[in-house]
N, C-alpha and C positions, 0 to 999 in steps of 0.2 A: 340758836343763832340763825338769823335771816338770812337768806342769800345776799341781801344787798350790802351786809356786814362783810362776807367773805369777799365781795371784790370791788374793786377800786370803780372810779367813773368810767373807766376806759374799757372795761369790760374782760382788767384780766385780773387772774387768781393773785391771792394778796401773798405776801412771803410765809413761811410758813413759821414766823414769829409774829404775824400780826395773827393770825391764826390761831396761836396758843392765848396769845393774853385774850382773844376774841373769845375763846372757851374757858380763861378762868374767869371773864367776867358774869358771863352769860349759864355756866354750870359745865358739867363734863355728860357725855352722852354717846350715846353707836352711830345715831339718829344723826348726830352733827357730822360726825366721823365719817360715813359715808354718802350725805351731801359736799362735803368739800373733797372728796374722791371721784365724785361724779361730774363734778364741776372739773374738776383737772381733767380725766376722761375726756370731756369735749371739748377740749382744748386741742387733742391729737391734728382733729382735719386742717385747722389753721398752719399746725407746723407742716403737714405733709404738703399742703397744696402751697407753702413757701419754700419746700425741697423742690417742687415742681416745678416751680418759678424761677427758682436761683439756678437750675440744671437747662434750663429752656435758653438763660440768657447766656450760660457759658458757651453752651451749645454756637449760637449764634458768633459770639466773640469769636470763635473758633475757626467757622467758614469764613468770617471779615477777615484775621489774617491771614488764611489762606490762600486764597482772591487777590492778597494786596503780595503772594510770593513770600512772604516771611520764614518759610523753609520750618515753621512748629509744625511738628506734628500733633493732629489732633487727638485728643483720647474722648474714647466712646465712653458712651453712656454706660450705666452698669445693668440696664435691662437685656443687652445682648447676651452680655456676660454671665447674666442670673439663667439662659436659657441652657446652662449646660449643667445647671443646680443637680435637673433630675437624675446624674450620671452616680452621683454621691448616697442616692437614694440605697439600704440595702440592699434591697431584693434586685434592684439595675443591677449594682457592684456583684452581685451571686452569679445570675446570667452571665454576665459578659466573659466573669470566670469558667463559667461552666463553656463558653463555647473556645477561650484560648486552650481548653485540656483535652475538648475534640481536635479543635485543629494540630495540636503536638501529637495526639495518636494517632493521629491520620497520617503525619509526614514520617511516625516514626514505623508508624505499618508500610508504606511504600518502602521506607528504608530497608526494613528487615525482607521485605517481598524481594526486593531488587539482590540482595545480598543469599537469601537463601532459596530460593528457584529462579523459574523461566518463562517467558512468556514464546508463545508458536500461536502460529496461525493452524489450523485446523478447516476440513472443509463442514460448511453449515451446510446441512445433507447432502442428498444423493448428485451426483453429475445429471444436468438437464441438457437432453439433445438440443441442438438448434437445426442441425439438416444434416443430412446426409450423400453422399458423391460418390459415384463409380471408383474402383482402388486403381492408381493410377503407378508407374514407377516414380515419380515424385510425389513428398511429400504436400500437406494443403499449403504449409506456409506460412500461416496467420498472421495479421500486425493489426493494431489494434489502433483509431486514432485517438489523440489526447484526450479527449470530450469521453470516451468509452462506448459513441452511440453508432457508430460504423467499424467494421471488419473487412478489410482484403484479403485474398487467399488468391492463391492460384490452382485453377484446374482448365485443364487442355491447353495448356499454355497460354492461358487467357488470364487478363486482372479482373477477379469477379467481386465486388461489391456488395453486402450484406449487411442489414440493418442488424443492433444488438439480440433482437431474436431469431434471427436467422434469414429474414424475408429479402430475396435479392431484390436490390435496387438497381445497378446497373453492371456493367461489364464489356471490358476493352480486349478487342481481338487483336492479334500482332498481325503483322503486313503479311505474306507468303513467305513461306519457309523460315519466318521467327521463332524462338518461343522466348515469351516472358518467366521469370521464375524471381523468388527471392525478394518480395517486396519489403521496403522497410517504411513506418509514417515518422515524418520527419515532428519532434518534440511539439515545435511550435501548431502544428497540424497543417501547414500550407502548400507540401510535398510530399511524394512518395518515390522513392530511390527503389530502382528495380534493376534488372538483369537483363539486357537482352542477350540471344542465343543465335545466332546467322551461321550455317556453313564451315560449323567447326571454328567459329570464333567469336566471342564471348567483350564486351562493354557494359560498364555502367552508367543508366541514364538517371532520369528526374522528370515529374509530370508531377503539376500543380495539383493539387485537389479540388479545384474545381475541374479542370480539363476532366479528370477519372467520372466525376461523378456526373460529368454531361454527356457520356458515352454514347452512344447514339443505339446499342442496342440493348436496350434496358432488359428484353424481355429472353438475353441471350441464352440459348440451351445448351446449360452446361454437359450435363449429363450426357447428351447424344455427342457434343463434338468434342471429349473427351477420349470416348472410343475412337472418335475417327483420328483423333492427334497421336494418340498410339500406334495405331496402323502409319501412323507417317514416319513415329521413331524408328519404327522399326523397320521401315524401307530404308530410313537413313542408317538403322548399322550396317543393315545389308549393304546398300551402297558405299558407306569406308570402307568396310571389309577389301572394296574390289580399286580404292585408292591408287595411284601412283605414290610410287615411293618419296617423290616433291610431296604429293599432297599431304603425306604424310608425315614428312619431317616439319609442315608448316603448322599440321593442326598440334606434333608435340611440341614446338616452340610456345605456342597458343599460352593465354594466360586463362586460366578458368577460373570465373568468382561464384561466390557462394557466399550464405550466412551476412547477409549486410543487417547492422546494426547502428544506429545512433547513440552518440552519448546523450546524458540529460540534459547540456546546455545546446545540443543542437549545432554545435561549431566544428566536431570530428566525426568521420565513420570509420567504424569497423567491419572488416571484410576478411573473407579467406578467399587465398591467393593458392593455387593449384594446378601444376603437370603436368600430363599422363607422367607414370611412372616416377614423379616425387614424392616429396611431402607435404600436406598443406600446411600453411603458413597465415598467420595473423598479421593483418595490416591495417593501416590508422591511413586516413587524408583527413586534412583539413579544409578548412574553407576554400585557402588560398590558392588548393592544387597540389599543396606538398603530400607526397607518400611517403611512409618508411616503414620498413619490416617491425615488427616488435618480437614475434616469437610464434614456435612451431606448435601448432595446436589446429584447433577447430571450432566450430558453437561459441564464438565470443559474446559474452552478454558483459554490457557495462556496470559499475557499482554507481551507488548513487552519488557520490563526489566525482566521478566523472576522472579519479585518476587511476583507476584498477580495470582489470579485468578478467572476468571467468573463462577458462579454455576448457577445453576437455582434449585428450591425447590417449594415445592407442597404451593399454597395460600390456608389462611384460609378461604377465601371465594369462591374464583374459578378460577383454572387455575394454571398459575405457577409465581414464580418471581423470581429474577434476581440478586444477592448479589455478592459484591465483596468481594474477601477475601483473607488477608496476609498468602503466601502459607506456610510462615515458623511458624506462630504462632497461624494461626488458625482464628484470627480474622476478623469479619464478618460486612458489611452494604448496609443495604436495598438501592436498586435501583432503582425496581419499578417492576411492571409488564412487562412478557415476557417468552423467552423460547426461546430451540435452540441456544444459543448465540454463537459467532463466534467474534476473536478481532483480527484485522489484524495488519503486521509491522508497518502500521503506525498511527495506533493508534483510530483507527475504529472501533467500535462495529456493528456489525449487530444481527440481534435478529428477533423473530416474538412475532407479535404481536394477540392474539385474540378478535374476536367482533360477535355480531351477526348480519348477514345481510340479508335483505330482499329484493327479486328482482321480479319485475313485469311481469311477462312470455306472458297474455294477458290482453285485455280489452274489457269491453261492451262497446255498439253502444254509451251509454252518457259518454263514456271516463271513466268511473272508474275501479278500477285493477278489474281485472277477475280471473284470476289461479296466484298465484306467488309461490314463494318458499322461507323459512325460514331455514336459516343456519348456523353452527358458524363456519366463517373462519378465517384465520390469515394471517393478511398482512405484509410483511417484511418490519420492518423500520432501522435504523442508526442512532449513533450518537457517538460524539468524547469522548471518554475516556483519549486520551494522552496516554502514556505512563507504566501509575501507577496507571489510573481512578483518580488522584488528580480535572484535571476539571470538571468532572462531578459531584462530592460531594460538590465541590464551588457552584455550583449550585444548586443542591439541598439544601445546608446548607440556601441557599439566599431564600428560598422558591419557587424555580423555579420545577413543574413538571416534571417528568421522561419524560412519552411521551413527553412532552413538549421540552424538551432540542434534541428528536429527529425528523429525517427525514421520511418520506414516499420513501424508493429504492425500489420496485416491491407490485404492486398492485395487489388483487386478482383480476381472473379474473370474466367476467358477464356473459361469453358465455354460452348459454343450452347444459347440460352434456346429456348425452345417459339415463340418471335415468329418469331426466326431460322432456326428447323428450318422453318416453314411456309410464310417469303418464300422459301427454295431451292427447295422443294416446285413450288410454283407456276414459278420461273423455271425447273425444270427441264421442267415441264408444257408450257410455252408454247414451248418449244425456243430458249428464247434461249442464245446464248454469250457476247456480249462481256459485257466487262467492265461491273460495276453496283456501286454502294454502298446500303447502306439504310441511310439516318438516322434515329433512333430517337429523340424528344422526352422520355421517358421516362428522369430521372437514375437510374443504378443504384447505390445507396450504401445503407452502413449507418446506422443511427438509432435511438436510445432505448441509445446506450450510458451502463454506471453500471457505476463500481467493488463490485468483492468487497471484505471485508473486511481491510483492510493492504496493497492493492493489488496480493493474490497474483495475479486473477482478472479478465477484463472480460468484460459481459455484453451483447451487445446485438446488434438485430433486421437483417435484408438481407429484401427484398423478390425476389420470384422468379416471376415472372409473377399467376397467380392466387392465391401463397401464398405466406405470409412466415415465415421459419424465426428461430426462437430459438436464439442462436451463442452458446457459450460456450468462452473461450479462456486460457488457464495463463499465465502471467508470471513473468519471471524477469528482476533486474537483470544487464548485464554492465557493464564497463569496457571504453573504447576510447581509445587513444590519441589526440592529438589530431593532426589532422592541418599538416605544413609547408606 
């Protein structure tokens, strides 16, 4: 059968009954059978490229009433529709499985992490010095600005200035017979709220942070007029000492502040309010000028909500401890023993802790201690507060210990101080042998620590005979299991 049998004039395939009688006339064969298959075959392009056509002008139809407002909505083509085919494909459908069963392990690992341990901060290694200052009877004081990249402290009753690794930048002398003490940097970074000290009587001022850091003696020697600020204290006690009995009912009227702190929103401070011969007192001002008492403590540090606060207060038995307390109403609960406290943004408590410790300096020939030394130090430990201190009181409600709930972040140190190199000295002088302790009055602890910025960082001071070193130490959260 000829091809020109199989199709009409018009050049299309004939029905597939002129087809049959076309084949009984002509005979039966494979040979016919698939010419007239081949011939439908290319036929396909015509119908597709009149799908193409008819889809082209719907298309059109579509943007004309839209143009004209007709409120149809158009529907797409089905080539957009066809681009998400591949999703169907097996081996896509396997993958995509395979990463929803990661992602539920992964939320169900955090779950079970969060439920059955704890996460602390820990120090990432050793404390690195940034400088060191003659030992003064005030502490260095440190505040740290929000940026993390400047430090104030105060030494000789001056505000000294220091870059994050310890390089003084500048530093502001008080007028005659000042001393500054007690700096705080204000959240937003724009001020610094300090102390001044006149003649037995005591204010709280503010200097801009530009003002501090244009100080005109940049290259001020701290170190030498340290000493000499001493030598002026101490003409000053001698001189109360020799008071009129007025001058001296004026300076116990006197308010004395200490301890200024900011909250995180920058809008209250906190202050201790103090006597002679009372008790200090925690106190709040606000922007606007108002004061009011909140409670009897000391060391106030804010929580990160900005409505609690950490105190520390004198133990009935010895030392100090550590209560939390609603900064609007006063209300107070025990934490446990501690001092110094410090609670970062995020949700960190640091604090020190005291103990007494005993360390072996020598030994006789059958190994038993020789010379040691007996002393009570305090070791900086951590532990998680949140936000409100709500976890820590869950814990303690549960019967869980204070120390307990914390970490160990800087340990005191064991090294022979220059006191103890010189009691050997002498005992070796004198020829003594047995065995001896030296009790040392003198607590060895750290003090004036303050959070870096995000609570990468802690910053704060150790005393070290005649000189006190400025310690800066790395932070890093881990997870611990919790223990059976």
């Amino acid at each position: 059968m000829t091809e020109e049998k199989v199709h009409n004039q018009e050049n299309k395939v004939l029905p597939m009954e002129d087809y049959l009688k076309a084949r009984q006339a002509e005979g039966e064969g494979v040979s016919h059978l698939l010419s007239h298959m081949r011939q439908v075959r290319e036929t396909v392009p015509v119908n597709r490229q009149l799908q193409v056509e008819l889809r082209k002008k719907l298309l059109e139809r579509q943007l004309e009433l839209k143009s004209q407002g007709s409120g149809q909505v158009p529907t797409y083509p089905e080539e957009p529709a066809n681009r998400w085919k591949f999703v169907q494909h097996p081996w896509v459908k396997a993958f995509l499985g395979s990463v929803a069963v990661l992602l539920l392990a992964f939320a169900l690992t955090g779950l079970w992490r969060h439920t059955s341990g704890n996460y602390f901060l820990e120090a990432a290694g050793n404390p690195q010095e940034l400088t060191r200052f003659w030992t003064e009877a005030l502490p260095l004081q440190p505040t740290i600005s929000p940026d993390g990249t400047k430090i104030v402290l105060v030494r000789g009753g001056s505000l000294v200035v220091l870059s994050e690794t310890g390089v003084q930048l500048a530093a502001l002398e008080p007028p005659e017979g000042e001393v500054f003490r007690s700096p705080a940097w204000a959240p937003d970074g724009k001020q610094i709220s300090y102390i001044v000290s006149q003649n037995g009587s005591e204010e709280i001022k503010h200097l801009t942070t530009e003002e501090l850091l244009s100080a005109r003696e940049k290259n001020f020697p701290v170190q030498a007029k340290a000493r000499v600020k001493q030598e002026v204290a101490s003409l000053e006690i001698a001189s109360n000492m020799a008071m009129s009995t007025a001058a001296k009912d004026n300076t116990l009227e006197a308010n004395h502040y200490s301890n200024l702190a900011y909250a995180p929103d920058g809008k209250k401070l906190a202050y201790v309010v103090n006597r002679l011969g009372g008790v200090p007192e925690v106190w709040v001002s606000s922007q606007a000028g108002q004061e009011r008492r909140v409670i009897e403590g000391d060391a106030p540090t804010w929580s990160p909500d900005g409505k609690h606060l950490v105190v520390q207060k004198p133990s009935r038995t010895n030392g100090y401890e550590l209560w939390l307390v609603d900064a609007q109403t006063g209300d107070a609960d025990l934490l446990g023993q501690g001092e110094n406290p410090v609670w970062g943004a995020n949700g960190y408590l640091a604090f020190s802790s005291e103990k007494v410790q005993e360390r072996v300096l020598t030994f006789l020939p059958n190994g038993e201690p020789q010379y040691s030394v007996r002393q009570q130090v305090a070791e900086m430990r951590i532990t998680y507060l949140g936000k409100d201190g709500s976890p820590a009181l869950k814990k303690l409600n549960k019967g869980i210990g204070w120390l307990a709930t914390s970490h160990l972040l800087v340990p005191t140190e064991n090294r022979i101080s220059g006191v103890e190199l010189n009691w050997l000295r002498q005992q070796e002088l004198s020829g003594s042998r047995e065995p001896k302790t030296l009790i040392l009055n003198e607590v060895n602890k750290c003090e004036g620590q303050v959070f870096g910025p995000e609570g990468k960082w802690l910053l704060f001071a150790r005393r070290d005979g005649d000189t006190v070193a400025l310690l800066k130490v790395s932070l890093e959260e881990r997870w611990e299991k919790e223990r059976d």
